[in-house]
C-alpha positions in Angstrom: -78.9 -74.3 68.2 -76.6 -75.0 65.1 -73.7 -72.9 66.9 -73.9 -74.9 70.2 -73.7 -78.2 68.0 -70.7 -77.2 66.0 -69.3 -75.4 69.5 -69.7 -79.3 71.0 -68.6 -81.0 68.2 -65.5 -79.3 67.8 -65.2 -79.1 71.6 -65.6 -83.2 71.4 -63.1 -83.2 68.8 -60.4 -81.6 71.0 -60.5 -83.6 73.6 -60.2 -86.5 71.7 -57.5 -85.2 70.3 -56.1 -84.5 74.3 -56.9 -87.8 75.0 -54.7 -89.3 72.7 -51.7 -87.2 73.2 -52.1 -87.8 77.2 -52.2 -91.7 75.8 -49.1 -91.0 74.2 -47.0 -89.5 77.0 -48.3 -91.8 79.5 -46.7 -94.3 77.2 -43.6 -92.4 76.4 -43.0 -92.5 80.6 -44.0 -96.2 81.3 -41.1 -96.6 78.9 -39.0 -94.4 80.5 -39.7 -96.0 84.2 -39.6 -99.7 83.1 -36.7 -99.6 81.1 -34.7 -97.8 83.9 -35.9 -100.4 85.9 -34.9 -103.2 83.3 -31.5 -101.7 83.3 -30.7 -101.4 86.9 -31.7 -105.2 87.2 -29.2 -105.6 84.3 -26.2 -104.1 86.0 -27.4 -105.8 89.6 -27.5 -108.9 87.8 -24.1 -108.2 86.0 -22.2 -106.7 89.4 -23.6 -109.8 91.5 -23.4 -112.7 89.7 -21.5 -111.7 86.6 -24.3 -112.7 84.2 -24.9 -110.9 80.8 -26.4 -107.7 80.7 -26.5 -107.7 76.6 -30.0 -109.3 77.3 -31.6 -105.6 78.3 -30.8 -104.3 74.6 -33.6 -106.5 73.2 -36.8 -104.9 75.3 -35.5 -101.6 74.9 -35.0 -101.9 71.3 -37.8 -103.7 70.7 -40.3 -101.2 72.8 -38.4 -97.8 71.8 -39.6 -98.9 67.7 -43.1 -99.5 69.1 -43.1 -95.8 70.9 -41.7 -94.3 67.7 -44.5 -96.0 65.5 -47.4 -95.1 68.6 -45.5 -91.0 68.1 -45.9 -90.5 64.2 -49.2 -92.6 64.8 -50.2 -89.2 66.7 -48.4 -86.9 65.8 -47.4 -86.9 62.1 -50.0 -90.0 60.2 -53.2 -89.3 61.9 -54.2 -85.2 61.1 -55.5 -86.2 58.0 -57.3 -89.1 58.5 -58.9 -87.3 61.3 -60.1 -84.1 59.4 -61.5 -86.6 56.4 -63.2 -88.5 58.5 -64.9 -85.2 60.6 -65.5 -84.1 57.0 -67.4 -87.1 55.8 -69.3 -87.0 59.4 -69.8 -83.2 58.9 -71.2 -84.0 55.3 -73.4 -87.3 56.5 -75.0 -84.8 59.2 -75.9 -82.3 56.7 -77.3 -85.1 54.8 -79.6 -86.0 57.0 -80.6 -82.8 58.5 -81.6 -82.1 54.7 -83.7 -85.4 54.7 -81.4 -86.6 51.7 -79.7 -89.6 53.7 -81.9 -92.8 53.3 -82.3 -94.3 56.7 -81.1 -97.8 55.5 -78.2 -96.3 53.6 -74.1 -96.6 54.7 -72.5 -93.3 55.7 -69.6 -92.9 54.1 -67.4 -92.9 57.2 -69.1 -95.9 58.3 -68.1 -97.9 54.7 -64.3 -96.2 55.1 -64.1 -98.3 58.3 -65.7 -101.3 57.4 -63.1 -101.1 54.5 -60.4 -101.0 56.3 -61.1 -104.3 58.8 
């Protein structure tokens, strides 16, 4: 019984983990697709009517340091956060399947994120 609970647990843990980096390429393509499209409207506009196409840097600049923050978010900040807080969880668990955890009490994971809001 323990093994199938770790087996799940581990199994929920990587598709999380899947979840987030489909999330992040999904995102990393919608950026790729709508600024395309914002820079072919540029040049339309441009070619057509002779307006300023110096307009289309701004999204693009603005959105590319918002993919770069959602990447190391990802890939590079969030491993160890994520192994803590399975640690803590893995701990409160043992806890409780001991009978030391007070029912009224805080796990620690649960105080971590009330910290941080």
């Amino acid at each position: 019984m323990n093994n199938n609970t770790e087996e799940y647990q581990r199994d929920a843990q990587l598709r999380e983990k899947a979840r987030v980096i489909v999330n992040f390429k999904m995102h990393r393509s919608v950026f790729l697709l709508a600024n395309l499209l914002i820079w072919l409207v540029s040049a339309l506009l441009f070619f057509a009517f002779e307006l300023l196409w110096e307009w289309a840097i701004f999204p693009t600049a603005i959105w590319l340091i918002i993919l770069i923050f959602h990447y190391l978010w990802v890939f590079r900040w969030n491993k160890d956060r994520v192994e803590k807080v399975y640690q803590e969880l893995k701990k409160d668990k043992e806890k409780k399947d001991a009978g030391d955890l007070n029912p009224l009490e805080v796990p620690e994971s649960k105080k971590e994120n009330q910290n941080t809001l």
